[in-house]
C-alpha positions in Angstrom: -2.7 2.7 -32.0 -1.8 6.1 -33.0 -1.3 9.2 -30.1 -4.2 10.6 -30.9 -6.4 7.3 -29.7 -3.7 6.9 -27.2 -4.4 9.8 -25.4 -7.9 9.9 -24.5 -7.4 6.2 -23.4 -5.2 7.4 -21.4 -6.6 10.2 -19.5 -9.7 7.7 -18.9 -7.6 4.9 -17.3 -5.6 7.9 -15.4 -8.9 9.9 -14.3 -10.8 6.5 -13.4 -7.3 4.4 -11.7 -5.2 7.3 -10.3 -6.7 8.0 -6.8 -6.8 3.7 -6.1 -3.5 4.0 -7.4 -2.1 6.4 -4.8 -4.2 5.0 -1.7 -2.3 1.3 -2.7 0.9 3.2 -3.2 0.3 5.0 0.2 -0.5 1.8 1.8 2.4 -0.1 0.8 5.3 2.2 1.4 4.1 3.7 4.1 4.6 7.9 3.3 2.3 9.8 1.1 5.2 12.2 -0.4 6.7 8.9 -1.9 3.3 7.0 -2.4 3.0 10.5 -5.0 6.1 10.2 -6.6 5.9 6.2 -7.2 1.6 6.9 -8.4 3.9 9.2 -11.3 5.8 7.0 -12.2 3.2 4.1 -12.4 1.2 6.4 -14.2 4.3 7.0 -16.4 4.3 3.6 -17.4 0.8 2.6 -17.5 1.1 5.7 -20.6 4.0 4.0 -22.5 2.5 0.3 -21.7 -0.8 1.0 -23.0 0.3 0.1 -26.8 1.5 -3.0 -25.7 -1.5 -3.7 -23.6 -2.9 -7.1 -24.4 -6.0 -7.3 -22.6 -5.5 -10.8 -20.8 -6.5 -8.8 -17.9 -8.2 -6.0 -16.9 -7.0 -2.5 -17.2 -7.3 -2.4 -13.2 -5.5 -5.6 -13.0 -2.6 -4.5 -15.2 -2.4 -0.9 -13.8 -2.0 -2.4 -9.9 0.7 -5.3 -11.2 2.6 -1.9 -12.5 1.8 -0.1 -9.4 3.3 -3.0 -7.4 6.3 -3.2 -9.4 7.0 0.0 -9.1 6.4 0.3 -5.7 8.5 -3.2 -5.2 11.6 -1.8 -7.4 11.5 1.5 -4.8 11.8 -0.5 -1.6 14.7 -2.5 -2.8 16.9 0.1 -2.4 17.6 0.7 1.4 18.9 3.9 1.2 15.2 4.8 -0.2 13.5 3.7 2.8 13.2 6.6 5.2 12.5 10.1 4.0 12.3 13.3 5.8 9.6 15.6 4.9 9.4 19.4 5.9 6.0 20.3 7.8 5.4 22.3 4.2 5.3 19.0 2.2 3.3 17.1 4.7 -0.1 16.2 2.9 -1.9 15.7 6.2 -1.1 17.4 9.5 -2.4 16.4 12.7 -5.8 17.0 13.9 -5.7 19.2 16.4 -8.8 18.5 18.0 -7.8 15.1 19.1 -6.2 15.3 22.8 -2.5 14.3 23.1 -2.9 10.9 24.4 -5.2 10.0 21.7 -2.1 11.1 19.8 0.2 9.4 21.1 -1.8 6.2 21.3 -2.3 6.4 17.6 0.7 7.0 16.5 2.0 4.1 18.8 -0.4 1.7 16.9 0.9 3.1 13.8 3.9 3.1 14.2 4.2 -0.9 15.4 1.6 -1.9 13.0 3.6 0.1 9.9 7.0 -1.2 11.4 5.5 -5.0 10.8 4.4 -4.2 7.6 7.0 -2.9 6.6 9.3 -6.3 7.4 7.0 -8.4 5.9 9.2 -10.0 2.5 7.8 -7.3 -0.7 5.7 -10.9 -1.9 3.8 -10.8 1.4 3.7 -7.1 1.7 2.0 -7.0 -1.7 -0.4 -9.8 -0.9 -1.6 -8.3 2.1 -1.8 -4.3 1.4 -3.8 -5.4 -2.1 -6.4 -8.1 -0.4 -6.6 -7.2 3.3 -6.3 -3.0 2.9 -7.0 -2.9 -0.6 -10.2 -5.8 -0.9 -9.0 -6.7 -4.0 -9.9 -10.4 -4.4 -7.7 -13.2 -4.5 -7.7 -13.6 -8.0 -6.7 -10.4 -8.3 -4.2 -10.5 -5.4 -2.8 -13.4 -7.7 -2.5 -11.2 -10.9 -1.1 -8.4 -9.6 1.5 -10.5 -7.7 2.6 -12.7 -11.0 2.0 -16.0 -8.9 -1.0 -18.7 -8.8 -4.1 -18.1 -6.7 -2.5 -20.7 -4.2 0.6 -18.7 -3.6 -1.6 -15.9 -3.1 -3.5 -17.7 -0.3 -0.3 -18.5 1.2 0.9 -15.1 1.0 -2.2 -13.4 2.5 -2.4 -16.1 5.3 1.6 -16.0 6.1 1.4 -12.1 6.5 -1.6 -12.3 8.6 0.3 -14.9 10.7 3.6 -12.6 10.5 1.5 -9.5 11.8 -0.4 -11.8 14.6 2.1 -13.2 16.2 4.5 -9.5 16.2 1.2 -7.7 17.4 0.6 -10.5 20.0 4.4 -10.3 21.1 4.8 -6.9 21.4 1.6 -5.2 22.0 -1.2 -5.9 25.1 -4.7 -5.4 23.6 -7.7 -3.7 26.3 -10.3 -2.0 25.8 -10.6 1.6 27.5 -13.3 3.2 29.2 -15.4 3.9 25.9 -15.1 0.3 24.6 -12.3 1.6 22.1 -9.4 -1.1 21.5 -5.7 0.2 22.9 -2.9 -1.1 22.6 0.2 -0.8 25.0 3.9 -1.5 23.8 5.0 -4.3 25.9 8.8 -4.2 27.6 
């Protein structure tokens, strides 16, 4: 395949994957400023993979297993993990509109739901970010992740499990007022 048919595939798989790209990325490392530089650098490769590109599975299917190795190879490095950004960089600010407990609420349930997440093994990470926030099938889970549909089903069910039983330790569920679920941090 020469550069000039290279290209235009190319753009189409970029135009058509990009956006799912950065939402997984987003997803599975937790900071959109790094979800954005790790989508450049899958995209990167996705460009000088495509000649090699055998078609044994789809071009979705391939483009995620890069994604995830990508994203896989960032988090390996601990000194990678946390990064400050300046308000300027922030790709979403706060809504102001929502009142300050709402605030605070949310970001507790973020922040305990995104701390378990995050200390889930990369394998189980992967497995549950692609099927459970992704809804990416199974099969799919499977490809991405390299491993048999059965280790994906383990996967998926061990990181639900994980995430239960830390929610259940440290959180008390209720519902409020309004029927909305809350969470409280316990002790």
């Amino acid at each position: 395949m020469d550069d000039k048919t290279k290209q235009p595939a190319f753009r189409a798989i970029a135009d058509d994957l990009a956006q799912a790209l950065q939402h997984y990325l987003e997803r599975y490392v937790g900071n959109p400023a790094v979800a954005q530089d790790l989508s450049q650098e899958t995209l990167l490769r996705i460009n000088q993979g495509l000649p090699d590109f055998a078609g044994h599975s789809s071009i979705k299917t391939w483009a995620f297993a890069i994604a995830n190795r990508v994203a896989a190879d960032y988090l390996r490095h601990p000194d990678r993990r946390l990064h400050i950004v300046d308000l300027d960089e922030a790709a979403e600010l706060p809504d102001p509109d929502i009142a300050a407990d709402e605030k605070i609420i949310q970001g507790e349930m973020n922040t305990c739901i995104r701390a378990v997440i995050d200390s889930l093994p990369d394998s189980y990470r992967a497995a549950l970010v692609l099927h459970d926030l992704e809804g990416l099938s199974t099969e799919q889970t499977a490809e991405i992740c390299a491993c048999t549909l059965a280790t994906a089903k383990i996967r998926i069910y061990r990181a639900r499990q994980r995430l239960k039983a830390a929610l259940t330790t440290h959180c008390a569920f209720y519902r409020d007022p309004e029927n909305v679920l809350r969470c409280d941090r316990k002790g």
